[in-house]
C-alpha positions as CSV (number, residue, x, y, z in Angstrom):
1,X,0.0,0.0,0.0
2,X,1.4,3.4,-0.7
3,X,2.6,5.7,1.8
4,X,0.4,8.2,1.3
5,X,-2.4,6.1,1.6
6,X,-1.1,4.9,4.9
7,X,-0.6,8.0,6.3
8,X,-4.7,9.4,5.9
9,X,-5.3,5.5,7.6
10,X,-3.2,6.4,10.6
11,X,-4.3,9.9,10.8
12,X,-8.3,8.1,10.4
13,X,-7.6,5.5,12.8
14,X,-5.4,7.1,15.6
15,X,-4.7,4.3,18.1
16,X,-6.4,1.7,16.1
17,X,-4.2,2.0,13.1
18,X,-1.5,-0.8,14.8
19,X,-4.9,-3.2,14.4
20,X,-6.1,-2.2,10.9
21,X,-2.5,-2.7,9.8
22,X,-2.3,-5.8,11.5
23,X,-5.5,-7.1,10.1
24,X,-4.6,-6.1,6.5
25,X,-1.7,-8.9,7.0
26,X,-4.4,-12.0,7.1
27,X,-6.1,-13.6,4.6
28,X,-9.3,-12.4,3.7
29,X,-12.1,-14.6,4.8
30,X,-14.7,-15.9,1.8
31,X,-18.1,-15.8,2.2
32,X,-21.5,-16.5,1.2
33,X,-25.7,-16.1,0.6
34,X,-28.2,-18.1,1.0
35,X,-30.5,-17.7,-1.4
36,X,-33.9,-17.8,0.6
37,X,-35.9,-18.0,-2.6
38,X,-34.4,-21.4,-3.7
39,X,-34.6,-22.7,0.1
40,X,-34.3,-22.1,3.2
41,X,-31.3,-21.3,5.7
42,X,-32.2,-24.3,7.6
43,X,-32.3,-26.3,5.0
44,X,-29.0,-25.1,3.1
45,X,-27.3,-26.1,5.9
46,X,-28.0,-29.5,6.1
47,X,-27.5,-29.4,2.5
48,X,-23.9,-27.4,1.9
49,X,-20.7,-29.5,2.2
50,X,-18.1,-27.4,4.1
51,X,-18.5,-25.7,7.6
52,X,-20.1,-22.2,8.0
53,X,-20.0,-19.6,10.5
54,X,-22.6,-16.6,10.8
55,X,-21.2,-13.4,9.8
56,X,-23.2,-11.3,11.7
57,X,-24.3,-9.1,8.8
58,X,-27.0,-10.5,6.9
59,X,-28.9,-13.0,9.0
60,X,-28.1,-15.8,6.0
61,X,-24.6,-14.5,5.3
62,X,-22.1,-17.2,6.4
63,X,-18.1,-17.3,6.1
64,X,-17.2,-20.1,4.6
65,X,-14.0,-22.3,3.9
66,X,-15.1,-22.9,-0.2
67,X,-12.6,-21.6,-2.5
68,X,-14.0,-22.1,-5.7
69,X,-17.5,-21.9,-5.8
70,X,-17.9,-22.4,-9.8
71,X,-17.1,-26.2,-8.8
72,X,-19.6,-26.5,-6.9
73,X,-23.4,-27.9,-8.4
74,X,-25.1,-26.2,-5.9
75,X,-23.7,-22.3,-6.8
76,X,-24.8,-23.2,-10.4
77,X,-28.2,-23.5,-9.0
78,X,-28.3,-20.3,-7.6
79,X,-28.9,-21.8,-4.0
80,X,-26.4,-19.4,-2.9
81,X,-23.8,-16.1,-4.1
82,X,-20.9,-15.4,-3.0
83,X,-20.3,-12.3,-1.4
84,X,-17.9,-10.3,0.6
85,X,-19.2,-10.8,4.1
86,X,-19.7,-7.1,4.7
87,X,-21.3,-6.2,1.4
88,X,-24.2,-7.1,2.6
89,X,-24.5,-4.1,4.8
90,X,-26.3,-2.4,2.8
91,X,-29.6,-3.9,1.5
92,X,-30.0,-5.0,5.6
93,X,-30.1,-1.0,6.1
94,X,-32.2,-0.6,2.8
95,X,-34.6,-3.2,4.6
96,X,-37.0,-3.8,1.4
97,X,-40.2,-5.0,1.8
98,X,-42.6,-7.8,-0.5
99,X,-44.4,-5.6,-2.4
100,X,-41.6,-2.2,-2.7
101,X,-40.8,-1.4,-6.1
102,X,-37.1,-0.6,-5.5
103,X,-34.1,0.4,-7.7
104,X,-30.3,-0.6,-7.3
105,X,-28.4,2.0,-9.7
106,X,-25.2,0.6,-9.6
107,X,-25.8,-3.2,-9.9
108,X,-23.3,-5.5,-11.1
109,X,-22.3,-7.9,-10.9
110,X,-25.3,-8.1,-8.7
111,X,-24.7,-9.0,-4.9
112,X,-27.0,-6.8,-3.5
113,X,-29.1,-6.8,-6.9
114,X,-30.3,-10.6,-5.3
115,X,-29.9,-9.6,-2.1
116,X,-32.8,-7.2,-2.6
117,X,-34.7,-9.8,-4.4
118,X,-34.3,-12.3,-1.5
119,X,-36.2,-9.2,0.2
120,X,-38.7,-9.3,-1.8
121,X,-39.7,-12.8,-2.1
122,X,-40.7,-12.5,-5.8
123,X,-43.5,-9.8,-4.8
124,X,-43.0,-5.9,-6.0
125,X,-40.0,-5.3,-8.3
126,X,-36.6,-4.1,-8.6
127,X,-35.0,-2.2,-11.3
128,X,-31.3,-3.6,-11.6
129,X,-29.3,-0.8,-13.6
130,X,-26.1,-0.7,-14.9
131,X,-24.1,1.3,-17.1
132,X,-21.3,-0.5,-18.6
133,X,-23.1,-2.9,-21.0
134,X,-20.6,-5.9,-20.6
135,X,-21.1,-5.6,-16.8
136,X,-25.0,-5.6,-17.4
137,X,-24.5,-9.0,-18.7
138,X,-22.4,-10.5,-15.9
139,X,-25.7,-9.0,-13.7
140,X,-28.5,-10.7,-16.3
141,X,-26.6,-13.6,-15.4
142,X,-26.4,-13.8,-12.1
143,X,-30.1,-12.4,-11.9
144,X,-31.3,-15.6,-14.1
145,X,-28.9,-18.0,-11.5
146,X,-30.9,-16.5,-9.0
147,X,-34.6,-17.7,-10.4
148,X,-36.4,-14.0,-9.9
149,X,-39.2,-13.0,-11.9
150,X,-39.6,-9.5,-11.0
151,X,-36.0,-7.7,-11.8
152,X,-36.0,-5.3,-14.6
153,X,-32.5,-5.0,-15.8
154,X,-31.2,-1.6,-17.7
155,X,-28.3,-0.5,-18.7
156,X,-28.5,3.5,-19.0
157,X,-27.1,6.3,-17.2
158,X,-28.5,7.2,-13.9
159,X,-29.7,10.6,-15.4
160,X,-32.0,8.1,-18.2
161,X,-32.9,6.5,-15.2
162,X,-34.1,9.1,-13.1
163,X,-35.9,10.9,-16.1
164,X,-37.4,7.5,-17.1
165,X,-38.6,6.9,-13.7
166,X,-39.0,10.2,-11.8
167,X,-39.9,10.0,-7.9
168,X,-41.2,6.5,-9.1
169,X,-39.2,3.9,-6.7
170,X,-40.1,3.0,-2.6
171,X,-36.7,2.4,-2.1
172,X,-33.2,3.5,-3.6
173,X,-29.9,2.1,-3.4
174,X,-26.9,3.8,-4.6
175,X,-23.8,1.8,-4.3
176,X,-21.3,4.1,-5.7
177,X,-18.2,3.3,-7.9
178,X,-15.3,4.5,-5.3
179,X,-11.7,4.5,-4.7
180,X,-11.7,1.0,-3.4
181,X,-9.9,1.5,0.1
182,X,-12.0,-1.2,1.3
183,X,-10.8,-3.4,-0.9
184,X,-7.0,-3.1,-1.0
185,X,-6.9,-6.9,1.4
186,X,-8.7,-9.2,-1.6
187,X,-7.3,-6.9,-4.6
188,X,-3.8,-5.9,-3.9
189,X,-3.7,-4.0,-7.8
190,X,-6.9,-1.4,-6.6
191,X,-3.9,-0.6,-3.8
192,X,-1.8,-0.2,-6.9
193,X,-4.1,2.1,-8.9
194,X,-4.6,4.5,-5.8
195,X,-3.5,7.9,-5.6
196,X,-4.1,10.7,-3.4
197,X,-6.7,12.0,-5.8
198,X,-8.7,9.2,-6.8
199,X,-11.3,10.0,-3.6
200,X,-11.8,13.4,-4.8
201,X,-12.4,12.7,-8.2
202,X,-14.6,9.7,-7.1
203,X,-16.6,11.9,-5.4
204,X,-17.4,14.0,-8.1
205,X,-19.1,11.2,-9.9
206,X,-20.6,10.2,-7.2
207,X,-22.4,13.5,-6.3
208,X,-23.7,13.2,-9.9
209,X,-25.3,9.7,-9.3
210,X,-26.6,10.6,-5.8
211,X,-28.4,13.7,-7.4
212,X,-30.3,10.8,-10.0
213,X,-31.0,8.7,-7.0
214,X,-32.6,11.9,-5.2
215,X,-35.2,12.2,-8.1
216,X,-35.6,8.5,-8.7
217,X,-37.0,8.2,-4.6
218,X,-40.4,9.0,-4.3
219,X,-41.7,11.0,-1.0
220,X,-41.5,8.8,1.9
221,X,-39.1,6.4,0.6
222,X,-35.9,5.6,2.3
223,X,-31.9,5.8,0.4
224,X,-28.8,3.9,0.9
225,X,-25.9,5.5,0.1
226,X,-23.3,3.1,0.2
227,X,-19.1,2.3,-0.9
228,X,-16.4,0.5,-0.4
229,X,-13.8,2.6,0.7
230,X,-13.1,4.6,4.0
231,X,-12.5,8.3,2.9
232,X,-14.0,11.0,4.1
233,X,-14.1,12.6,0.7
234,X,-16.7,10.2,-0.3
235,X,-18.7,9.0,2.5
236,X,-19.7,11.5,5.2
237,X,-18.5,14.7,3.4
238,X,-20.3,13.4,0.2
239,X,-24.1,12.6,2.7
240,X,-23.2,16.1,4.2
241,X,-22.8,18.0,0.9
242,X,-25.8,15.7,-0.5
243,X,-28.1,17.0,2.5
244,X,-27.0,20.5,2.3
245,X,-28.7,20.5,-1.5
246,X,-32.0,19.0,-0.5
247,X,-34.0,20.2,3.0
248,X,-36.2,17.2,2.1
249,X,-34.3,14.0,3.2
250,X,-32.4,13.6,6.6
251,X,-30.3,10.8,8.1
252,X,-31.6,7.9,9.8
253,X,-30.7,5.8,12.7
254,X,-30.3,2.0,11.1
255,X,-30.7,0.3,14.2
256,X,-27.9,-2.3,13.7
257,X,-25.8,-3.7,15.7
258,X,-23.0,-4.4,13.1
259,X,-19.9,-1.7,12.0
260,X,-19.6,1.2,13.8
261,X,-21.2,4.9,13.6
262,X,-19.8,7.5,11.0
263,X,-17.6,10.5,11.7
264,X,-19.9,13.6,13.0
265,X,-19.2,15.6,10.0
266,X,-22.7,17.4,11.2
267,X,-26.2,16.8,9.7
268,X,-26.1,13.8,11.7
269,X,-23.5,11.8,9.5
270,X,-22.5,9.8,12.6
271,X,-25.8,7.5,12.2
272,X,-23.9,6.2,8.7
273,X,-22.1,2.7,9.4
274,X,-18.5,2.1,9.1
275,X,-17.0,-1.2,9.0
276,X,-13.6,-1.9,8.6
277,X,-11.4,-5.0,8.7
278,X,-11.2,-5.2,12.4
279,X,-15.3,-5.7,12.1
280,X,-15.5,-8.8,10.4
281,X,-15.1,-7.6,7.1
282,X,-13.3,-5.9,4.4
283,X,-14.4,-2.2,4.2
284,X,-17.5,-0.5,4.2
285,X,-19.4,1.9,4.8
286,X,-23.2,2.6,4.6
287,X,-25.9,5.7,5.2
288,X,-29.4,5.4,5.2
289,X,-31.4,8.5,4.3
290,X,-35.0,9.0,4.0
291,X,-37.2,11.7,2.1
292,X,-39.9,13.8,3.6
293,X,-43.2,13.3,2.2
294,X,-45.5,11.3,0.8
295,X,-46.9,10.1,-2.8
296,X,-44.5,10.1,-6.1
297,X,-46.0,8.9,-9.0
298,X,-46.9,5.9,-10.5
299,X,-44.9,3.5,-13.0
300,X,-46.5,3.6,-16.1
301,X,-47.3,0.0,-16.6
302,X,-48.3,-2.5,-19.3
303,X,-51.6,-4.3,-19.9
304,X,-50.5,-8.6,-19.8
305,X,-50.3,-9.7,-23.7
306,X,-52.6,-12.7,-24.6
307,X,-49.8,-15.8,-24.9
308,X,-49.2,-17.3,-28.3
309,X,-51.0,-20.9,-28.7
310,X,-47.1,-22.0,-29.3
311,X,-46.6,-20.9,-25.9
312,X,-49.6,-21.6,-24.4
313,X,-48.9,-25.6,-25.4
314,X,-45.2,-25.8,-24.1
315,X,-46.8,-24.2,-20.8
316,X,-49.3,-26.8,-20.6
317,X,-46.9,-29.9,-21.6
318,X,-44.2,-29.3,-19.5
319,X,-47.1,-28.8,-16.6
320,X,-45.8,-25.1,-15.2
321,X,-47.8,-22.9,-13.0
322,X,-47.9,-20.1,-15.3
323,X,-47.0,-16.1,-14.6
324,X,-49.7,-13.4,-13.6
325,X,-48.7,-11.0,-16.3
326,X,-47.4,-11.7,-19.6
327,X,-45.3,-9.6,-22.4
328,X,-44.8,-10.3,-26.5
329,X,-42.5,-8.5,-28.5
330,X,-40.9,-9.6,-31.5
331,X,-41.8,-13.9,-31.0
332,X,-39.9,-13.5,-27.4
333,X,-42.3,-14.4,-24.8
334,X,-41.9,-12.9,-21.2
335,X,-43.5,-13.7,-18.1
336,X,-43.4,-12.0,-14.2
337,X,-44.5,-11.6,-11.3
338,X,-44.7,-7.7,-11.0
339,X,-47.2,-6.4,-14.4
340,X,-44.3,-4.7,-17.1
341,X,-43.1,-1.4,-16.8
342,X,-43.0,1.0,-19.4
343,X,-39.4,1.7,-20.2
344,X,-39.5,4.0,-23.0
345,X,-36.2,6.2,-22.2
346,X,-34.0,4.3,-21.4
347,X,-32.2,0.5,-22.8
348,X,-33.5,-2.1,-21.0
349,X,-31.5,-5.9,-21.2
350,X,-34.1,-8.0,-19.7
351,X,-37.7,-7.1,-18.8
352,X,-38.0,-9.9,-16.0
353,X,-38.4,-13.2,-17.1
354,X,-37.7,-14.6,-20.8
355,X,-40.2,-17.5,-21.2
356,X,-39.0,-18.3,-24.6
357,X,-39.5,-17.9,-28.3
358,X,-41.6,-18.9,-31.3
359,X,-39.2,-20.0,-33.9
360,X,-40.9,-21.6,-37.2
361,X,-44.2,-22.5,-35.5
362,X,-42.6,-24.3,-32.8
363,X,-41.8,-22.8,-28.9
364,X,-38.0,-22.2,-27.8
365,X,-37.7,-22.4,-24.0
366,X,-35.1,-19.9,-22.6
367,X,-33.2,-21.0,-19.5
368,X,-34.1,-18.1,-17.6
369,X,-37.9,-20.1,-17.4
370,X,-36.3,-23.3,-16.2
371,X,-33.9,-21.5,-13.7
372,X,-37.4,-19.6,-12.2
373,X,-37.9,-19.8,-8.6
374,X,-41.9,-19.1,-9.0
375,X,-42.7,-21.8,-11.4
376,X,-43.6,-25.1,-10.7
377,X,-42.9,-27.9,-13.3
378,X,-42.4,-30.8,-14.4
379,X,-38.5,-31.8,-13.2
380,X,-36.1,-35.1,-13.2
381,X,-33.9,-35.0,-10.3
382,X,-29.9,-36.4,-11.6
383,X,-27.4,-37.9,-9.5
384,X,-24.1,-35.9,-9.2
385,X,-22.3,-37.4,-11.8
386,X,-25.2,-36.9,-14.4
387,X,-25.0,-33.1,-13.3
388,X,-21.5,-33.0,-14.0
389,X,-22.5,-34.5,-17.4
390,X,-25.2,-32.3,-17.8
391,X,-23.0,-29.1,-17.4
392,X,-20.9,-30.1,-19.6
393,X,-23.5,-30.2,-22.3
394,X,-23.7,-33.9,-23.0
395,X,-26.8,-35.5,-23.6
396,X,-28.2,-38.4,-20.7
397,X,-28.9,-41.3,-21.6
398,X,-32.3,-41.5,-19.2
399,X,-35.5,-42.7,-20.4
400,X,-38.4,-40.4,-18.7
401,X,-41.5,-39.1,-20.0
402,X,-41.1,-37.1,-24.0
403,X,-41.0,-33.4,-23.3
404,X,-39.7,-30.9,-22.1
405,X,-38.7,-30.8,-18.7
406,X,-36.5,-28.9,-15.9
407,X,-33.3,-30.7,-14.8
408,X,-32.8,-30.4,-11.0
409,X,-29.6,-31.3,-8.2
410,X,-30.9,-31.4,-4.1
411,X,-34.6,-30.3,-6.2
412,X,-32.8,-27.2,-6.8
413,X,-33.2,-26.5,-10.9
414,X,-29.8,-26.8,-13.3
415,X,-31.9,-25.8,-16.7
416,X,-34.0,-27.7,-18.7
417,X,-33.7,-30.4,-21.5
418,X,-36.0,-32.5,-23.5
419,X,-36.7,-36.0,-24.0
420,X,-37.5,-38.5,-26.6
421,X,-38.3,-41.0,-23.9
422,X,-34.7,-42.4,-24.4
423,X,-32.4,-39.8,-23.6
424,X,-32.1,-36.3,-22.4
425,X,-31.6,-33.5,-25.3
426,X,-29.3,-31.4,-23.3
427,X,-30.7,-27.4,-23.4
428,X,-27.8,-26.1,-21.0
429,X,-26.4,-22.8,-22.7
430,X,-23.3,-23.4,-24.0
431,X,-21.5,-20.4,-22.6
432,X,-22.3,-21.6,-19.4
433,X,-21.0,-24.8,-19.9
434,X,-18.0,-26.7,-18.2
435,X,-15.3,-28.0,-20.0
C-alpha cells in the first residue's frame, strides 16, 4: 500500500491503526448467501458441504472455507452467491419489503441486486441498472442463477434513469463506484491504482449519481448510500454536501448492531455505518437516508399480452404454473410476477423473465424459465455425476417421460432439456458450460 495512503489511515484511525495494519496482513475470509428464494437457511445447511460460520451481517450470510465456488453444483443453481461478508450491509439498512418497487443504480455484478430480491420474495420489483453494458451482462446472469421473476435489468445512465422513472421507486440504493480503500486486502492491484486523488475525483461522480437517485426516490421512501472505501471525501462529506442541497431527506438511525457509527461531520452523519477490517469484514461503509413526504408517481405500466398458442402448449406440456402477467415483443415471450413497466427512455437488457421464443411455429424455451424460482414444473432430479454431465452439455442417456422438462440437483433446478423418452436433449447454454 502506498505511503500516502497509509498515512490518511493512521491519521483516520489514531490508536487503532497498529490493528487495521495488523489485520490487512491475514487472509481475507470468503463468504456467502443463502439464497432464501431457492430454500431455506435451515435447510442449506443441512445441504452445503463445508463448515459455515454466521457473519453477523446478513442473518443468511455465512463465512465459509469454499474456494471455488464455480465447482460447486449447488452455486450453479443459484442456491447461494458469493459475497464479501460485509457487502451485505447495505440492502440490511435498505430493509426492502414484499411488495416495494425498489431500484439498485449501480448493480453489477449483482450481490445486492439478489440480495434485494431475496427481500422481496418475488413480490414488488426491482430495477437492476447498470451502465457498462458488458457488466450488465455478468448482472442478467447472475439475476437468471438467482430464479427471480420480478427484476428489470437496464443499462442506462442514472440521469435516463431518473428521467425515465422520476420520484417513481419505494426504495433507492446507490452503491457508488469509489476509490476501493476497502478493498485493497482481496485486490492488492486497486492498492496499486490508488493515488491521493482518486477519492476526490470519485466523489465527483458520485455526487452526480446521488443527485439521480434523489429524483428516482419517491416522497416517503428511504436511500442507501453506500461504498467500499473509508475516505471522508466520499462517505460522510459526500451525505453532508448531498443533505445541504436538498432540506427534504435527513439521516436515519439504522438500528444495527453491526460496524460502527460514521464520523460527525454534522447533519447527523455519525448515524452512517463504518466497517472496517477489524469488524468482520473488508471495508464498508453505509448511510441510510429517507425523504420527507409522501406520494410520487406511478410507474407507467403494461396491460398482460394474450400468450401465443405455441406458448400456451409448451406451458401446458411441460405442466408449469404459469405467470400473472405476460409480455410479446418480437416472437420472445416474457413472463413476471410484477405487471411490465414501461421503459421508453431508457435501454433495457431484460424485462423480468424470458419465457422463450416462437421459432418456425414451434416454442424455444429460454433457460431463464427453467432456472425460475416461482414456477412449478415438471423436473427429473440427476445424480451428481449426471449433473457434472449435464454441465458439460452432454446428452443423458435416461428414459423419462417425451417433453420438455426442468433438470434439477438437491430439487434445486440446473436448466431444462428435453426428452424422446430415451435420452435427455441437453438445453444447457453453451456459454455456461463446463469444460
Amino acid at each position: 500500500m502506498k505511503k500516502e495512503y497509509l498515512e490518511r489511515m493512521q491519521q483516520m484511525l489514531g490508536a487503532e491503526y497498529p490493528a487495521y495494519i495488523a489485520c490487512m496482513e491475514e487472509k481475507p475470509r470468503r463468504a456467502l448467501r443463502v439464497n432464501t428464494l431457492r430454500m431455506s437457511t435451515e435447510a442449506f445447511l443441512k445441504t452445503y458441504a463445508y463448515p459455515l460460520e454466521p457473519t453477523g451481517f446478513a442473518a443468511n450470510g455465512f463465512y465459509t472455507e469454499e474456494e471455488h465456488p464455480s465447482a460447486s453444483l449447488l452455486y450453479h443453481t443459484g442456491a447461494y452467491y458469493m459475497q464479501e461478508a460485509s457487502a451485505s450491509a447495505a440492502v440490511v439498512l435498505l430493509d426492502p419489503q414484499p411488495g416495494m418497487r425498489v431500484l439498485d443504480l449501480c448493480a453489477a455484478p449483482g450481490s445486492k441486486t439478489t440480495q434485494i430480491l431475496e427481500c422481496l420474495k418475488d413480490e414488488g420489483m426491482l430495477a437492476a441498472n447498470e451502465i457498462v453494458t458488458k457488466r450488465s451482462m455478468i448482472l442478467l446472469e447472475n439475476v437468471i442463477r438467482h430464479g427471480t421473476d420480478n427484476c428489470l435489468v437496464l443499462n442506462d445512465s442514472p440521469k435516463n434513469i431518473a428521467k425515465t422513472f422520476p420520484e417513481s421507486f419505494d426504495a433507492v440504493l446507490v452503491d457508488a463506484p469509489c476509490s476501493g480503500e476497502g478493498m485493497f486486502r482481496k485486490d492488492p492491484s486497486a492498492a496499486e491504482e490508488w493515488t491521493p486523488g482518486s477519492p476526490a475525483g470519485c466523489a465527483l461522480r458520485q455526487e452526480e449519481i446521488l443527485e439521480s437517485a434523489y429524483r428516482c426516490l419517491k416522497p416517503g421512501g428511504r436511500m442507501v448510500y453506500s461504498t467500499c472505501t473509508f475516505s471522508m471525501e466520499e462517505n460522510e462529506e459526500q451525505i453532508l454536501s448531498f443533505l445541504k442541497k436538498h432540506a427534504d431527506m435527513h439521516m436515519a438511525e439504522p438500528h444495527v448492531t453491526f460496524g460502527r457509527p460514521g464520523y460527525a461531520a454534522g447533519m447527523q452523519t455519525e448515524y452512517s455505518r463504518r466497517i472496517y477490517p477489524m469488524d468482520g469484514g473488508e471495508g464498508h461503509f453505509a448511510a441510510l437516508l429517507v425523504k420527507e413526504g409522501n406520494g410520487g408517481n406511478e410507474m407507467k405500466t403494461l396491460s398482460s399480452d394474450p400468450l401465443p398458442k405455441e406458448a400456451e402448449a409448451f406451458l401446458r406440456e411441460i405442466g408449469a404454473s404459469g405467470f400473472p402477467y405476460y409480455n410479446v415483443r418480437n416472437g420472445s415471450v416474457y413472463g413476471s410476477t410484477h405487471s411490465f413497466v414501461r421503459v421508453s427512455g431508457c435501454h433495457a437488457v431484460r424485462s423480468f423473465t424470458r419465457i422463450g421464443e416462437i421459432v418456425r411455429g414451434r416454442f424455444e424455451p429460454d433457460h431463464a424459465f427453467f432456472m425460475s424460482s416461482s414456477q412449478n414444473m415438471r423436473s427429473y432430479e440427476l445424480t451428481e455425476e449426471e449433473a457434472h454431465r449435464y454441465m458439460h452439455g452432454e446428452q443423458l442417456p435416461i428414459r423419462t417421460e417425451k417433453g420438455w422438462l426442468r433438470v434439477t440437483f438437491c430439487g434445486l433446478p440446473l436448466g431444462g432439456a428435453r426428452s424422446d423418452g430415451q435420452a435427455l436433449k441437453n438445453k444447457y447454454p453453451k456459454y455456461l458450460r463446463t469444460r
